[in-house]
N, C-alpha and C positions, 0 to 999 in steps of 0.2 A: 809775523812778517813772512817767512817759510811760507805758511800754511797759504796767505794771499798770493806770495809769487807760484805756488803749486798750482792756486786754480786758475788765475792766469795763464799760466802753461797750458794747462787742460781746456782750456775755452777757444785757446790758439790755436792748438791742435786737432778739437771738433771744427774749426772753423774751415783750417786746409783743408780738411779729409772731407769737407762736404763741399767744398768751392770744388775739389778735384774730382769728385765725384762727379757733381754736375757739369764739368765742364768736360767731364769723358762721355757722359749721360748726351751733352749737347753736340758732339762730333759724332759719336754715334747714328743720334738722328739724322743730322744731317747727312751723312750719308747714305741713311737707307733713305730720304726722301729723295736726294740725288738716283741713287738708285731706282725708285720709283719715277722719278721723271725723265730718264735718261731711256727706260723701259719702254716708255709709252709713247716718243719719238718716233717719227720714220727712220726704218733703219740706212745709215751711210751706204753707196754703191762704191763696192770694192774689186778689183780686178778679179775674175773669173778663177779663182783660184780653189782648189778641194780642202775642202770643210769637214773635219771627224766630225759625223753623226750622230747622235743616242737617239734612238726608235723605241718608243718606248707601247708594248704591244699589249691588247687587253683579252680576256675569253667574249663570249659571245661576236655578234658582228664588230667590235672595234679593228682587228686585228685584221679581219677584208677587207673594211674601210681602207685601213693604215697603205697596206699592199696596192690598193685599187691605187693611192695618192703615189706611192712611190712608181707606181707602173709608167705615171707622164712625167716624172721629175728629172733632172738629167742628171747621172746614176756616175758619169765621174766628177759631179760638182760636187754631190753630194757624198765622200769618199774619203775615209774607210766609214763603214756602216756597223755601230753596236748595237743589237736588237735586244731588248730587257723584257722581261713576261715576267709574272709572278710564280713563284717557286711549286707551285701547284698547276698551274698552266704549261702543259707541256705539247699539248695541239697547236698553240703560237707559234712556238719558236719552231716546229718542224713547220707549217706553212710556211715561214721566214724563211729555212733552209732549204725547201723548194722551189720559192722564190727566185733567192741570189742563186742555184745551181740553174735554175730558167737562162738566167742570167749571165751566168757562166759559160752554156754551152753556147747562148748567141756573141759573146765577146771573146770565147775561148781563153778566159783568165777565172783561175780558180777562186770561186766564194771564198776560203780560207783566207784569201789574199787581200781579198775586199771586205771582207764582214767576218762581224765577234758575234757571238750568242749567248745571252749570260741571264743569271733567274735572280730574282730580288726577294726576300720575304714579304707578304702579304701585312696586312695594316691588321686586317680585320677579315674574317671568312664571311660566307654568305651565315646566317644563323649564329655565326657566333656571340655571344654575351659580351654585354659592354664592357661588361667589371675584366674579364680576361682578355679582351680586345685593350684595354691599354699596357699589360705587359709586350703583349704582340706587336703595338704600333712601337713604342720604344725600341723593341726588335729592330723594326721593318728600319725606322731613322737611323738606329746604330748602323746599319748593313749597307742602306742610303748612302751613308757618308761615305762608307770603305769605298765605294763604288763611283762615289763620285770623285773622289779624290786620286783613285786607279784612270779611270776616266778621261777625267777634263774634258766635254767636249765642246767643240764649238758653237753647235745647234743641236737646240734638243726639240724633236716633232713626237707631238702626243694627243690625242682624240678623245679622250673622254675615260680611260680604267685607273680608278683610284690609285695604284701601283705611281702613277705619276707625280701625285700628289709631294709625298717628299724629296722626288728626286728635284724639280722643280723648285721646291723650297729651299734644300741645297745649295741649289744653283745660284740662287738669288744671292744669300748670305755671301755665298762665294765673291757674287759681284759688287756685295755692300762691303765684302774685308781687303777687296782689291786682291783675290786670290787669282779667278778666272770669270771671263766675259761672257757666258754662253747666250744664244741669243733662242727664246723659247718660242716657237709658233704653237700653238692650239689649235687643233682644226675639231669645231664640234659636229659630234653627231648628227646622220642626215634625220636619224630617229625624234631628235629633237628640234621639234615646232614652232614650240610656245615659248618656252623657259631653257635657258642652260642649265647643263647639267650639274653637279654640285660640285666637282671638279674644274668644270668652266666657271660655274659660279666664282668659285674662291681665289681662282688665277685672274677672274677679270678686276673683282671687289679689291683683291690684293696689290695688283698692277702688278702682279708677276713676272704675266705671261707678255713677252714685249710684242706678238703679233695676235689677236686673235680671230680667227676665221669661223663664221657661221654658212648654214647651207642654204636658209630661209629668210626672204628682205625683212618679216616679222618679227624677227630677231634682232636685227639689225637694229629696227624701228628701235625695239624695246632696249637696244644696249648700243647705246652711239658709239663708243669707241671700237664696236666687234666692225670686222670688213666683209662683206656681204660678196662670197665668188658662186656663190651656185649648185647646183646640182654636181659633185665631182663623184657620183656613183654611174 
């Protein structure tokens, strides 16, 4: 008799632990698909108010790109400015501090004032091996996090350098745990024609990125949800 009310017990107790599971399982998702749909909205117009920024900068032309966008944007909406480059990329962040000192001397308010500079570890090097590329990426994520959570920022603007990849991922979780709201633009490469890049790729597949902006209508064509502004070089 024991032995029947024992497994009774035991079948009771597999029973909660899996109803509670899936029923954490099922709020779970629903909030990241909240999160996904809430993403992919047009975003609300809010009083004109300054927004912390995370710039998030890459080697090659991303990082002229980035500067070229920030040169017409309007520089106290967008305010204070965090610039992020990869820990290895140290030609970014001085173009960034020649930038905001551009910038300085025409507003006569110190870069210091207006803008942070900060390096993130790398996912993965150009040639690196896969097999040691993913203690690196677990790196880059742990580091991610410190930084985003140092962070919070309002809007995160990023172009195309892998480096974006998890802070953006981040960000999201952030906005599926009801941490913080960041709102993600992507502006892709003018270099890219035909195909996004695998960075836009995975922001657009993912509904990451709540705006994404291409430079070419072909693009457009080929990814309905991307917004088609043009030539911004």
């Amino acid at each position: 008799m024991e032995k029947g009310n024992g497994c009774c017990f035991s079948i009771m107790a597999s029973s909660a632990t899996i109803t509670f599971f899936l029923f954490g399982l099922t709020l779970v998702m629903c909030r990241v698909l909240y999160a996904m749909y809430k993403s992919s909205k047009p975003l609300r117009k809010r009083a004109p108010q300054p927004v912390s920024t995370l710039i998030v900068l890459g080697s090659g032309g991303h990082t002229a790109e980035m500067l070229n966008l920030l040169s017409v944007l309007q520089k106290d909406r967008f305010s204070p400015r965090i610039y992020i480059a990869a820990a290895t990329d140290n030609m970014s962040l001085q173009k960034a501090l020649l930038f905001e000192n551009s910038l300085a001397d025409e507003n006569g308010v110190g870069a210091v004032k207006t803008a942070q500079f900060m390096q993130i570890y790398r996912s993965r090097e150009v040639g690196q091996s896969y097999i040691t590329s993913v203690w690196t990426t677990l790196l880059a994520i742990v580091h991610a996090l410190q930084l985003m959570i140092k962070i919070r920022p309002q809007v995160i603007l990023c172009n195309g350098p892998g480096t974006c990849i998890p802070l953006c991922a981040i960000a999201f979780l952030f906005k599926v745990l009801g941490i913080r709201w960041s709102s993600i633009f992507y502006v892709e490469s003018i270099a890219r024609v035909k195909r996004l890049s695998l960075s836009g790729l995975l922001l657009y597949k993912l509904r990451i990125a709540d705006e994404l902006f291409v430079q070419w209508p072909q693009l457009q064509r080929k990814y309905p949800r991307a917004h088609y502004v043009g030539c911004l070089m």
